[in-house]
N, C-alpha and C positions, 0 to 999 in steps of 0.2 A: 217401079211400074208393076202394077199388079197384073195381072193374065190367067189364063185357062187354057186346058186342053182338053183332050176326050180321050182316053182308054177304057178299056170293057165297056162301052154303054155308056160312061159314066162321068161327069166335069169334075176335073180334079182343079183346084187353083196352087197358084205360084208367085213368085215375086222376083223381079231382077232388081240387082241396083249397082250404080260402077261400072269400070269396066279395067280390062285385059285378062290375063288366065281365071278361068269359073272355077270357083267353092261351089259347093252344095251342102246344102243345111239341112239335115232331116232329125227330125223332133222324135219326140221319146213318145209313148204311151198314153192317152191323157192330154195333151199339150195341143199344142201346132206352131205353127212358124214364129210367132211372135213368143217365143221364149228365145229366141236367138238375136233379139234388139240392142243388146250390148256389147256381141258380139261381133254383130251387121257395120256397129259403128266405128269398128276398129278397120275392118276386113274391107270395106267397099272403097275404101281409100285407097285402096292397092288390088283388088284383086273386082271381077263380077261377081258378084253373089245370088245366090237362088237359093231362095228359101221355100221351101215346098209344105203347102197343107197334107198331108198323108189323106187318103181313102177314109173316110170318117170321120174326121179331122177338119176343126177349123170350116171354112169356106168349101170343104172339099165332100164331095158326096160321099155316101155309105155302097159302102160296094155293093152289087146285085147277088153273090154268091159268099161260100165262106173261102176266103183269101185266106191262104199262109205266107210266109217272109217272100217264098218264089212269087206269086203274083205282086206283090208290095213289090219286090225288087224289080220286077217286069214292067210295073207302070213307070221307074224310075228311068228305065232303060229306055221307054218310050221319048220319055219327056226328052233326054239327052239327043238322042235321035233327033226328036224332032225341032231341039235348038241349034243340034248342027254343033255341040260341043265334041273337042277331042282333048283325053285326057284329064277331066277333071280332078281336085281333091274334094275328098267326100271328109263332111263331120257330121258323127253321128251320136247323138245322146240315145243311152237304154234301147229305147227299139230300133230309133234309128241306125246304135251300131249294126243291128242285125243284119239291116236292107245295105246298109255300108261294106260289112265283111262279105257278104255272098254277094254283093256287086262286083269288089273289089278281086275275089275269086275267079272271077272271070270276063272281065274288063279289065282295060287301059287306064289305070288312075295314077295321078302324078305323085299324089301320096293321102294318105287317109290316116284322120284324126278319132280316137273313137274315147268317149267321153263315160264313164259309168254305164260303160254299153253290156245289153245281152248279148244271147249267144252260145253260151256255154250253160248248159241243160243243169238247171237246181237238180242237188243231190236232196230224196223224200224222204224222210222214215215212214214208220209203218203205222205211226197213228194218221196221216197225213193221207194214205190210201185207205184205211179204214174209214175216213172222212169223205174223200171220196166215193168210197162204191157202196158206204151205207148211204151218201144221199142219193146216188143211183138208181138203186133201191127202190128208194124211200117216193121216188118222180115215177116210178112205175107201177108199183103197188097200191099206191093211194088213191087214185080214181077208180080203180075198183073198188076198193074198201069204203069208201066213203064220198065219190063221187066228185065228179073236174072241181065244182065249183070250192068244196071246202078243202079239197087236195091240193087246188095251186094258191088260195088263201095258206095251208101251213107250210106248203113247197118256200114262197115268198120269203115265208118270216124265216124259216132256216137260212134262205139265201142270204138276209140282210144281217142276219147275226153272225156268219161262218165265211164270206164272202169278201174278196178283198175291194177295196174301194173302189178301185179302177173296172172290176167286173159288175158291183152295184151299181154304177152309176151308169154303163152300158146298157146299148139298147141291144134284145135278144141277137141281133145280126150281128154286133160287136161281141158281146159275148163268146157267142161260137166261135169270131176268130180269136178273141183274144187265148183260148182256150187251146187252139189248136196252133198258136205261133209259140206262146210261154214252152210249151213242148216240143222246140225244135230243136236239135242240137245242132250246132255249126262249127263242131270244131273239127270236124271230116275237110273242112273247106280253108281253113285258115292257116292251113302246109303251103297253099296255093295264093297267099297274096305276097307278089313280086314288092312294091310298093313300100319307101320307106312308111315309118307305122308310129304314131303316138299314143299312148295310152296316157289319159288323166284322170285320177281315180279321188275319189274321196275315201279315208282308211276306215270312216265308219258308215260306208254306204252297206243296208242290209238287205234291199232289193236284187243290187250284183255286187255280190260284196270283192272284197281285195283279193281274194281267192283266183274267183275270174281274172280279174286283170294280170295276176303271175300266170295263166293257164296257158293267156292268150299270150304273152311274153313270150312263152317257149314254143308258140306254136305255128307263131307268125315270121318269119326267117329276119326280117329287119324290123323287129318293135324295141321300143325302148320305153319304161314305164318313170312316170311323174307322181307321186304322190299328196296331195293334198289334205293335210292331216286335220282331223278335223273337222270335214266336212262329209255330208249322207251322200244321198243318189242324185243331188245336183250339186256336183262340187264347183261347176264353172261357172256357178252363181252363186256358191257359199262362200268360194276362192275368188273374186271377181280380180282381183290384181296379179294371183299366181296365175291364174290361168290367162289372163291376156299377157304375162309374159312370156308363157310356153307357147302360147301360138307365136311370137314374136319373134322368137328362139327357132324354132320348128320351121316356121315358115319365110325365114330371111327378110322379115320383115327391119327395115332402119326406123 
């Protein structure tokens, strides 16, 4: 069943399907609900599932303001509320882990699966801020120098040459958040998930590479880490057989 609600102003959509104890599916960066179809297919057999389009996302409106992980995890909190869930387990791919672990932080969840998930703040070198505050810079000086119109003509091309995918292909509203979530650190919060805890990793994912996933290992009091060797930043679909049988595993599935 497909659905909607309303948070900030704004129609987020969702999907149930199945039923008895709820999963919750939240999708990574870039995505939305329908990258969790293979795993919907295992899962609904045994459990409700909710798959959620994120703020931006999919069927799901752009948010009115610039959102960080707190508001993302606030519309989640809403949504739960307002289906009268108690206790869920959360899976979260990349960004979704993020809304996953600060949910998980302080909420009732019966346990939480976090997949190639953010969270733990990339370590930068110093060409990497130079990159930054020389385009800083570059976005403020230039309309002086040479006036809006040829200024965000070569603003543009810098962005499309220096700029990661997922920020080019955003619209400026996504931008600003994605800008302002990449930069949150969560691991202040991750002392604080009660919840037994899965970590599934791909060993050559370099978006959050395997670093993260031991970070979060030590930092989460009941994690226990999976490795899938082999696979990037979508291991539960590079792995599709390892990883449906760690949820299998994990989640007492017969």
């Amino acid at each position: 069943m497909d659905a909607r609600y309303r948070y900030d102003g704004i129609e987020l959509a969702y999907s149930i399907e199945g039923e008895g104890d709820t999963i919750i599916l939240l999708h990574g960066w870039g995505c939305d609900r329908n990258i969790w179809k293979p795993t919907s297919e295992l899962l609904r057999q045994h459990f409700r599932v909710v798959a959620v389009d994120f703020a931006g996302f999919g069927r799901s409106a752009e948010p009115q303001t610039t959102w960080g992980v707190e508001e993302y995890t606030r519309s989640i909190e809403a949504l739960v509320k307002e289906l009268g869930i108690e206790c869920p387990t959360l899976i979260g791919h990349s960004f979704g882990g993020r809304v996953s672990i600060l949910y998980a932080s302080r909420n009732k969840v019966r346990s939480i699966i976090l997949t190639d998930a953010a969270g733990v703040k990339p370590r930068r070198s110093l060409s990497y801020y130079r990159k930054v505050y020389s385009f800083k810079l570059m976005k403020h000086l230039l309309p002086l120098l040479i006036g809006n119109r040829k200024a965000q003509m070569l603003i543009e091309q810098r962005r499309a040459k220096s700029g990661s995918s997922d920020y080019n292909r955003a619209t400026p509203t996504m931008r600003a958040i994605l800008s302002k979530c990449v930069n949150e650190d969560l691991c202040h919060v991750m002392p604080k998930i009660s919840a037994p805890t899965l970590l599934f990793w791909g060993d050559k994912d370099t978006a959050t590479p395997l670093s993260d996933a031991h970070k979060m290992q030590r930092l989460i009091p009941d994690a226990g880490l999976v490795v899938a060797e082999g696979a990037g930043h979508f291991a539960m679909l590079e792995q599709k057989e390892m990883w449906i049988a760690a949820l299998k595993s994990f989640l007492k599935i017969e």
